[in-house]
Structures are given as C-alpha cells and as structure tokens.
Chimera marker file (.cmm) of the C-alpha trace (Angstrom):
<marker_set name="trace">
<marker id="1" x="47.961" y="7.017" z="-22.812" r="1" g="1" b="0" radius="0.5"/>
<marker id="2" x="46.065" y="5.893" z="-19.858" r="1" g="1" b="0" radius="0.5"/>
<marker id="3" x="43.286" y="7.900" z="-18.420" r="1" g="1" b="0" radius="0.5"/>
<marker id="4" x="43.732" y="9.290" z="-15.018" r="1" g="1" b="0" radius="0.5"/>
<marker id="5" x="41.469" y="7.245" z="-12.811" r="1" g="1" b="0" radius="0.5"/>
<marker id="6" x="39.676" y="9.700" z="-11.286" r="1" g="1" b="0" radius="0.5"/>
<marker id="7" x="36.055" y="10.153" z="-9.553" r="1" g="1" b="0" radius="0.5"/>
<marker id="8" x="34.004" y="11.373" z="-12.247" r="1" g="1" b="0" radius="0.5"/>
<marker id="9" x="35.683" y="8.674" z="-14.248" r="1" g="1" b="0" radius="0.5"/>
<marker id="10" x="34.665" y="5.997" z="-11.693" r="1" g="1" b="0" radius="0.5"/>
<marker id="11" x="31.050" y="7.502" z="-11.639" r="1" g="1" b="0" radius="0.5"/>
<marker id="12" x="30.810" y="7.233" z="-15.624" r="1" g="1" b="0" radius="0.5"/>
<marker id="13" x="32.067" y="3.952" z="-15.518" r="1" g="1" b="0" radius="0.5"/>
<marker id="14" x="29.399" y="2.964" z="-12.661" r="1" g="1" b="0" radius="0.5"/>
<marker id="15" x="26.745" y="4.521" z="-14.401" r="1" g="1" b="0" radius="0.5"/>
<marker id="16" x="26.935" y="2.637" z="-17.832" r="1" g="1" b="0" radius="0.5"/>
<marker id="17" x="27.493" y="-0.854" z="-15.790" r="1" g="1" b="0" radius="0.5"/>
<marker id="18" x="24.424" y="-0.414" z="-13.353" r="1" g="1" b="0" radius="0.5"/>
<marker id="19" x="22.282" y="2.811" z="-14.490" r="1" g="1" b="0" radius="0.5"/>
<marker id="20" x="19.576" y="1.705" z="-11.775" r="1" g="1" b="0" radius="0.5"/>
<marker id="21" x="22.338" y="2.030" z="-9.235" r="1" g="1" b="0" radius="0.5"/>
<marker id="22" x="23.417" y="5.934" z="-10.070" r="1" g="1" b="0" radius="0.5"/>
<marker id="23" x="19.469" y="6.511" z="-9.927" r="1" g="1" b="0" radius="0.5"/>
<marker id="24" x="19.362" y="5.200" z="-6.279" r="1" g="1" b="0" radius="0.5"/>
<marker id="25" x="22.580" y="6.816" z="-4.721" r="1" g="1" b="0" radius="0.5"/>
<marker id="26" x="20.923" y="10.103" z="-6.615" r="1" g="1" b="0" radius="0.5"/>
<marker id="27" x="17.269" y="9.618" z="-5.139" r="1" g="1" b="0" radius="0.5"/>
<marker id="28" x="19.580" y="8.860" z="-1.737" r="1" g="1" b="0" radius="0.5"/>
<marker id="29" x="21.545" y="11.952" z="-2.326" r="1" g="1" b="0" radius="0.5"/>
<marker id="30" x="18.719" y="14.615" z="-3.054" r="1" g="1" b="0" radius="0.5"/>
<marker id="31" x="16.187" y="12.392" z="-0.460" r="1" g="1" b="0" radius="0.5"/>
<marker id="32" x="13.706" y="11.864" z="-3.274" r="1" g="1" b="0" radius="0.5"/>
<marker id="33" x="11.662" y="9.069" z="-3.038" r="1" g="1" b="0" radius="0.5"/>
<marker id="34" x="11.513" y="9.018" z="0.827" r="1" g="1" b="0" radius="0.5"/>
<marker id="35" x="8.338" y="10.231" z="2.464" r="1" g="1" b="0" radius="0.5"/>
<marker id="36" x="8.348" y="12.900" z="4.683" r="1" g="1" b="0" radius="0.5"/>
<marker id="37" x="11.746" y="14.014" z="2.870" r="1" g="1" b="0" radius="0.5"/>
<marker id="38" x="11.828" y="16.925" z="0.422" r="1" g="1" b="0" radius="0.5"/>
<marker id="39" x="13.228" y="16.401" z="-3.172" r="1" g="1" b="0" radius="0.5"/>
<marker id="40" x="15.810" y="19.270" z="-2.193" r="1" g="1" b="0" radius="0.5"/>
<marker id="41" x="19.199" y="18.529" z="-1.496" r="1" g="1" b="0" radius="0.5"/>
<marker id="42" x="19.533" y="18.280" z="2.931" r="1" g="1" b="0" radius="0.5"/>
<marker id="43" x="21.268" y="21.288" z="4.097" r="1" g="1" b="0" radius="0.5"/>
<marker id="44" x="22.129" y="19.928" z="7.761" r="1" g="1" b="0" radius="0.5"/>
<marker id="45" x="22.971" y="17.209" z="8.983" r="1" g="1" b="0" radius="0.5"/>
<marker id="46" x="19.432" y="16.173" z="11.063" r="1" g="1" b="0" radius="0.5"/>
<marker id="47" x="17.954" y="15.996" z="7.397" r="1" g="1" b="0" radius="0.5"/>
<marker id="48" x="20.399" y="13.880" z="5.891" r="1" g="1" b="0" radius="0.5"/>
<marker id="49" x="20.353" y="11.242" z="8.890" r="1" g="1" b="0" radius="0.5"/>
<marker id="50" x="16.279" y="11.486" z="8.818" r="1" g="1" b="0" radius="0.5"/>
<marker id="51" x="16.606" y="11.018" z="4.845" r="1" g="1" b="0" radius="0.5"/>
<marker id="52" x="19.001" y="8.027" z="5.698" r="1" g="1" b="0" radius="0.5"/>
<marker id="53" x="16.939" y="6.567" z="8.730" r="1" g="1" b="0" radius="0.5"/>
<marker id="54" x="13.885" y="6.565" z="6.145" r="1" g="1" b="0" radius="0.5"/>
<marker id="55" x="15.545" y="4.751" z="3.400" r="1" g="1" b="0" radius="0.5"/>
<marker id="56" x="17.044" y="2.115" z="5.827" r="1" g="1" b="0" radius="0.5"/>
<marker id="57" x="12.940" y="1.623" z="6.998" r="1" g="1" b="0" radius="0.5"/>
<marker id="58" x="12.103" y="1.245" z="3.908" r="1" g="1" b="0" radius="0.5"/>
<marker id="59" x="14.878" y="-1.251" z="2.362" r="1" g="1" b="0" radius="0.5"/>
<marker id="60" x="13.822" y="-3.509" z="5.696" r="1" g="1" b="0" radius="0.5"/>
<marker id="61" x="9.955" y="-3.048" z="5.048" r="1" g="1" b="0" radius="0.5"/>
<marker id="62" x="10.678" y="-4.246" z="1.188" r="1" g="1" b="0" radius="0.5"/>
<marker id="63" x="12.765" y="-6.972" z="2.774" r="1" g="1" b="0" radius="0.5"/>
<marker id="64" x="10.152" y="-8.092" z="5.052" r="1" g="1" b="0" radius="0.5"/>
<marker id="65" x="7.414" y="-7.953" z="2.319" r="1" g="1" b="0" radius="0.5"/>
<marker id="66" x="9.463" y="-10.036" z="-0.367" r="1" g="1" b="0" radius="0.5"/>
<marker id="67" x="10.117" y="-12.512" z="2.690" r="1" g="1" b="0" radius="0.5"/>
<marker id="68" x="6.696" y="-12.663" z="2.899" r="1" g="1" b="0" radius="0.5"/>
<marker id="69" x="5.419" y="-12.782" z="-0.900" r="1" g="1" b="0" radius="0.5"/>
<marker id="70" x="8.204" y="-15.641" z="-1.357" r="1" g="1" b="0" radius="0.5"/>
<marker id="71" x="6.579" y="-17.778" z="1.784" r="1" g="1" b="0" radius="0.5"/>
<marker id="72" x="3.483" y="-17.399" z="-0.012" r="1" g="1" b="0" radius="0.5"/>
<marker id="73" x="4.463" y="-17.912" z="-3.338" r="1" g="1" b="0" radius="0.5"/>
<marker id="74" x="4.338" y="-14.750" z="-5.066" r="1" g="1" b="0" radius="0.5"/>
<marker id="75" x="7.671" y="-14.034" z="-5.701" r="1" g="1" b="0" radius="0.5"/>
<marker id="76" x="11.000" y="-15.667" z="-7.022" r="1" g="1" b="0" radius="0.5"/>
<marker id="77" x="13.618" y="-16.924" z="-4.863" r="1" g="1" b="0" radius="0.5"/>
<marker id="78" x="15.584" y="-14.301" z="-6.790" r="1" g="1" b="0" radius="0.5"/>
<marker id="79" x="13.598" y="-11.374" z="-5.355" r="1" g="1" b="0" radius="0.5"/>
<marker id="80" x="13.649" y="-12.311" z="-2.144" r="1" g="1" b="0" radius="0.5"/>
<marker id="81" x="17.306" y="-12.829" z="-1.526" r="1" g="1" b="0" radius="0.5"/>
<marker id="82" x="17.516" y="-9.780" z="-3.392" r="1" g="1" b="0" radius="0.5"/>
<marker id="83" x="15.378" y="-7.704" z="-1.607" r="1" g="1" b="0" radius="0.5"/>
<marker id="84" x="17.126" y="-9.935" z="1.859" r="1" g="1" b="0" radius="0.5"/>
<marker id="85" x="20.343" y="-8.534" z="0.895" r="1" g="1" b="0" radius="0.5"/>
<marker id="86" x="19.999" y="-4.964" z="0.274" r="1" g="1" b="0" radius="0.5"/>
<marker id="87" x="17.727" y="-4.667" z="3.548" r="1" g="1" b="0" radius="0.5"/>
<marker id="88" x="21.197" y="-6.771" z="5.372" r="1" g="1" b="0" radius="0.5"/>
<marker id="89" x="23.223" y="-4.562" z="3.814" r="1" g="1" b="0" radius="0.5"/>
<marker id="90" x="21.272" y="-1.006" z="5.407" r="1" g="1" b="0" radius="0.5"/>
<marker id="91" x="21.000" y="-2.701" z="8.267" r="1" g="1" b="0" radius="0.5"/>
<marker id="92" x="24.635" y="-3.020" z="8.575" r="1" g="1" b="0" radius="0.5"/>
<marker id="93" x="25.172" y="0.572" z="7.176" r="1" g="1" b="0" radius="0.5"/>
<marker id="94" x="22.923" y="1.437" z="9.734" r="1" g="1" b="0" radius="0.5"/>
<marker id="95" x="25.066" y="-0.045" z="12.720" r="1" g="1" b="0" radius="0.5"/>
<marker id="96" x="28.165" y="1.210" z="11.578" r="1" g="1" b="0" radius="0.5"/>
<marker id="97" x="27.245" y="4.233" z="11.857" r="1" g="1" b="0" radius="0.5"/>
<marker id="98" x="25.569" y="4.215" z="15.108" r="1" g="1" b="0" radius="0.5"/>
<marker id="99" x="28.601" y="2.636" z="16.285" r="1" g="1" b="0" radius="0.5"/>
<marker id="100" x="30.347" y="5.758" z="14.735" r="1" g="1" b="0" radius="0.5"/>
<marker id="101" x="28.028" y="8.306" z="16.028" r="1" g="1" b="0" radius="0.5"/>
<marker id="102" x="28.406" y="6.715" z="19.645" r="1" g="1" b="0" radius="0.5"/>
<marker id="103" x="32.526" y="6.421" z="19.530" r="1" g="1" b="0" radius="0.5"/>
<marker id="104" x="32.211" y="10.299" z="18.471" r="1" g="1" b="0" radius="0.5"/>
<marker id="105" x="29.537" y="11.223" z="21.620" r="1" g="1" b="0" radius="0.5"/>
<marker id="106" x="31.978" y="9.421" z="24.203" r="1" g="1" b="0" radius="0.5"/>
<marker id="107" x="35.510" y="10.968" z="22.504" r="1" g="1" b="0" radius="0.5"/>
<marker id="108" x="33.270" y="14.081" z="22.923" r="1" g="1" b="0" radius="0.5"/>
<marker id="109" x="32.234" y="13.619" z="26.716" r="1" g="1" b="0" radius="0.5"/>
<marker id="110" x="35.554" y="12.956" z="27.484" r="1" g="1" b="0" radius="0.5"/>
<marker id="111" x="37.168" y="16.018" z="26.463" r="1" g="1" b="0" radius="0.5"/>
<marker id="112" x="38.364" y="18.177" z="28.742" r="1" g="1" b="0" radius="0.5"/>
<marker id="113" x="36.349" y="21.892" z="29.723" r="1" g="1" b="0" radius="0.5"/>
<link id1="1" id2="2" r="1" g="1" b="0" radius="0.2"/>
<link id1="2" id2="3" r="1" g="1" b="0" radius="0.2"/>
<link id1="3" id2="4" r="1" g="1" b="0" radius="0.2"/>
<link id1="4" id2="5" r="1" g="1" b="0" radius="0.2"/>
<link id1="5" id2="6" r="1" g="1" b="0" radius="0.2"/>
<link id1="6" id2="7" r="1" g="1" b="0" radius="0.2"/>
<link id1="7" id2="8" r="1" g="1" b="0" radius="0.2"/>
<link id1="8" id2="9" r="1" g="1" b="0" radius="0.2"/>
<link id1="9" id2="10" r="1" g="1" b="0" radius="0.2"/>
<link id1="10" id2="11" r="1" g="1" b="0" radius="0.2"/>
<link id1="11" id2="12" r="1" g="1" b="0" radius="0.2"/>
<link id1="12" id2="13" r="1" g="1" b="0" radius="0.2"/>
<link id1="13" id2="14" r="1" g="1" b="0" radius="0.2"/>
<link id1="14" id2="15" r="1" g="1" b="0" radius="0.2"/>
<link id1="15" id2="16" r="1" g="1" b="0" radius="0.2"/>
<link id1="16" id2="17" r="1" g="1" b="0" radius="0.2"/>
<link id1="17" id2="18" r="1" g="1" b="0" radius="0.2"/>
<link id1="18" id2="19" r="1" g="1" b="0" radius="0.2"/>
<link id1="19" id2="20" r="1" g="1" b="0" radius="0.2"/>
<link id1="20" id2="21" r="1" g="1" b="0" radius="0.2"/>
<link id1="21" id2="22" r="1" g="1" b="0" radius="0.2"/>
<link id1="22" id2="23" r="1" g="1" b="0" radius="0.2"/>
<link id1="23" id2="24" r="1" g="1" b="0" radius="0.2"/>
<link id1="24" id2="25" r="1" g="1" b="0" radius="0.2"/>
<link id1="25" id2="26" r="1" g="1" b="0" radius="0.2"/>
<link id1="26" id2="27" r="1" g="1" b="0" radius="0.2"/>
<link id1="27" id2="28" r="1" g="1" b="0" radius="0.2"/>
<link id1="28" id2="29" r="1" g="1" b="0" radius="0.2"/>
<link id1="29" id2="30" r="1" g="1" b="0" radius="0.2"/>
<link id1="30" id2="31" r="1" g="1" b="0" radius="0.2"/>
<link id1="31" id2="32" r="1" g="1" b="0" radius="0.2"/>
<link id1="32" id2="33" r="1" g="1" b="0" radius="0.2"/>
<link id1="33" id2="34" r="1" g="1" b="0" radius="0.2"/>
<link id1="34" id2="35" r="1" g="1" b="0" radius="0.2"/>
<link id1="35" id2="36" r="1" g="1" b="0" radius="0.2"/>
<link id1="36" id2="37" r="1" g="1" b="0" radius="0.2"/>
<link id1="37" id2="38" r="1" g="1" b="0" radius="0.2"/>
<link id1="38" id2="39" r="1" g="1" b="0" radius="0.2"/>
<link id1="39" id2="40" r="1" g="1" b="0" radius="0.2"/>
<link id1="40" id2="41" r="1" g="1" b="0" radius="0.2"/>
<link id1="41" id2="42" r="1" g="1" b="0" radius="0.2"/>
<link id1="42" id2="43" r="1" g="1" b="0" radius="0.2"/>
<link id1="43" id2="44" r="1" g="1" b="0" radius="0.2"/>
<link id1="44" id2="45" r="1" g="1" b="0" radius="0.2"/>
<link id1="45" id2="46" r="1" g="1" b="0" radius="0.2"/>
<link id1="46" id2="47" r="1" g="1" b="0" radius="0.2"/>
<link id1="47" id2="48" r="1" g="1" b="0" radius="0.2"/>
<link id1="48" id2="49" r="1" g="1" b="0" radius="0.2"/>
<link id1="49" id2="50" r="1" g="1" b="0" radius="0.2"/>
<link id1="50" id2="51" r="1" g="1" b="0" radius="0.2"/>
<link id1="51" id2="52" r="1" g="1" b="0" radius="0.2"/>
<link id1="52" id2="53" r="1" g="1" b="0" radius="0.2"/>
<link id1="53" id2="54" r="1" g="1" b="0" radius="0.2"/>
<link id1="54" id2="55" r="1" g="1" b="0" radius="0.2"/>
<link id1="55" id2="56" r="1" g="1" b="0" radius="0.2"/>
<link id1="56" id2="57" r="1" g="1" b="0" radius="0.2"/>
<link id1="57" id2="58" r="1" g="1" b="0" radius="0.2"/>
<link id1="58" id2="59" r="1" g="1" b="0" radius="0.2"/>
<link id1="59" id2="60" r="1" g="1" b="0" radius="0.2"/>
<link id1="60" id2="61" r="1" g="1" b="0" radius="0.2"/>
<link id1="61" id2="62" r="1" g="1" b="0" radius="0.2"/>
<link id1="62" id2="63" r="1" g="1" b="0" radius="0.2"/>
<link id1="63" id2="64" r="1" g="1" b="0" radius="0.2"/>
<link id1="64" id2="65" r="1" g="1" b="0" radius="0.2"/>
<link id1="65" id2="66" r="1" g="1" b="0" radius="0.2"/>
<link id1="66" id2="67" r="1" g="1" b="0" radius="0.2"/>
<link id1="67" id2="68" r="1" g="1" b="0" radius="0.2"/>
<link id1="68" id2="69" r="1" g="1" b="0" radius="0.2"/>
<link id1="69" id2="70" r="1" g="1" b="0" radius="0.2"/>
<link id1="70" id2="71" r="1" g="1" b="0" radius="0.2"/>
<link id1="71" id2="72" r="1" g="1" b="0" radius="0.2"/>
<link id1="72" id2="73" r="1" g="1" b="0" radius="0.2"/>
<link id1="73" id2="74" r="1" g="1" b="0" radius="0.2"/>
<link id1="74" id2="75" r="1" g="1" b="0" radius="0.2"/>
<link id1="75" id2="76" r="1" g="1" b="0" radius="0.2"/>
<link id1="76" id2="77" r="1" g="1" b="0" radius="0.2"/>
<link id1="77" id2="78" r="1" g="1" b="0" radius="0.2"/>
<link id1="78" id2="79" r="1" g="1" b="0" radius="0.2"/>
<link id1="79" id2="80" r="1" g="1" b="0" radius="0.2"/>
<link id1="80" id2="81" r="1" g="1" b="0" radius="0.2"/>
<link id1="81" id2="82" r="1" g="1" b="0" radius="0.2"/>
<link id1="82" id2="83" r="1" g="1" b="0" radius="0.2"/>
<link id1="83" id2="84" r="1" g="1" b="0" radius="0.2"/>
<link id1="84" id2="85" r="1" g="1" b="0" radius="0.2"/>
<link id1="85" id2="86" r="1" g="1" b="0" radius="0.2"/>
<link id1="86" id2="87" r="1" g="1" b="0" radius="0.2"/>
<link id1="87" id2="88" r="1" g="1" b="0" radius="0.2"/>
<link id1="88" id2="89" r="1" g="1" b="0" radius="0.2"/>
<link id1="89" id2="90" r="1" g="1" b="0" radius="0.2"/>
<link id1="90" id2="91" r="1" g="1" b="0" radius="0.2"/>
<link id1="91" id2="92" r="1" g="1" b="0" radius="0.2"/>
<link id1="92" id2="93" r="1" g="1" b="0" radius="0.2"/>
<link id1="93" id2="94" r="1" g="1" b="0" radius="0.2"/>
<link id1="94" id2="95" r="1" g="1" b="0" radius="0.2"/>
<link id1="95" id2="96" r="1" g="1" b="0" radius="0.2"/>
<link id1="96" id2="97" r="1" g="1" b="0" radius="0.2"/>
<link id1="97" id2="98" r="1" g="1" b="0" radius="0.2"/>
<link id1="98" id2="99" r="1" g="1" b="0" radius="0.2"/>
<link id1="99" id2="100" r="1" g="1" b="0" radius="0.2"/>
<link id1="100" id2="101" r="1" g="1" b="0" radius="0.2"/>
<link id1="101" id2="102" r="1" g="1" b="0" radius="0.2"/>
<link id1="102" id2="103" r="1" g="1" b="0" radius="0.2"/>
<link id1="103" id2="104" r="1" g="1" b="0" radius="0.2"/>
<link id1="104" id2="105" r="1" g="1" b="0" radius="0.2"/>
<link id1="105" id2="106" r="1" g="1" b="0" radius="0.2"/>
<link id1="106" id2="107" r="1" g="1" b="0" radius="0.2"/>
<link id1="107" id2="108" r="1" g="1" b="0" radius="0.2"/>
<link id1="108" id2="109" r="1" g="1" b="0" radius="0.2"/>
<link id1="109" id2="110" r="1" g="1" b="0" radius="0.2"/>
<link id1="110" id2="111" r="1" g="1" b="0" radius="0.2"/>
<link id1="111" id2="112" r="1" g="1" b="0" radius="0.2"/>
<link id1="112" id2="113" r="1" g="1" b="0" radius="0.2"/>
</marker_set>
C-alpha cells in the first residue's frame, strides 16, 4: 500500500537526503546559532523577525567573505557560488517578505474606523 504523503513523512525523507539541511531550518527555528538570539524557541513575533533579520546578515556577510577569499584565491569556485547563492536566496526571502509586511501595513491603513 502506499504511504500517505504526509509532513512528517516529507521531513524524514528531507532529513536522510540533506541531514545538514534539517540542522539549519532547526538552528533557524529555535534561533540558535545567531548572536544576540537565545537558543529558546521565539515566543512573539519581534523575536522571530530579529532571529530572521540576523540570519539573513549573516548568509550575506558569508557571501561577501567567500566573494572575497575566491578573488584572492583562498577558496574554490565551488564555495563561492555556494556561499553566492544561499546569501541570493535570503536576500530574496528577505524582500518577499518586506514586500508582504508592507502590502499588510497599507490593507491595514486602509481599513475603515
């Protein structure tokens, strides 16, 4: 019989394909790993968007550094573009939602009192 696709059968299925992956989203999850950020789970929403902000700062720093050590030599083409394209990619996370946050602010002013 087939097995019901369902989340936690996704996440195992994640997990034993990329096992760094399922330690980032957790470390992104709890805020581990980001300074200034507690290892406790964020219980409103101003910590998870500071959590969030912090790891977006920190995927572009590692960009900009592995830009760097490639220019000088110190690290594979590989690295760079990797490090490139995850800093691209919460940059873009980053704008969308801003854009998000800023459609909901506007819908919000424009609500009647």
């Amino acid at each position: 019989m087939i097995e019901a696709l369902t989340l936690s059968a996704f996440d195992r299925a994640a997990a034993s394909a990329r096992p760094e992956a399922t330690a980032a989203v957790q470390r992104a999850v709890t805020g581990a790993g980001f300074p200034g950020v507690e290892a406790a789970a964020p219980t409103d929403f101003g910590q998870i968007m500071a959590s969030f902000a912090s790891g977006v700062r920190n995927d572009l720093r590692a960009g900009e550094a592995a830009s760097i050590a490639g220019i000088q030599g110190k690290a594979s083409t590989q690295q760079v573009v990797e490090a490139v394209m995850s800093a691209e990619q919460s940059l873009q996370t980053a704008v969308a939602i801003r854009d998000k946050v800023v459609a909901a602010y506007l819908e919000l002013s424009r609500m009647a009192i």
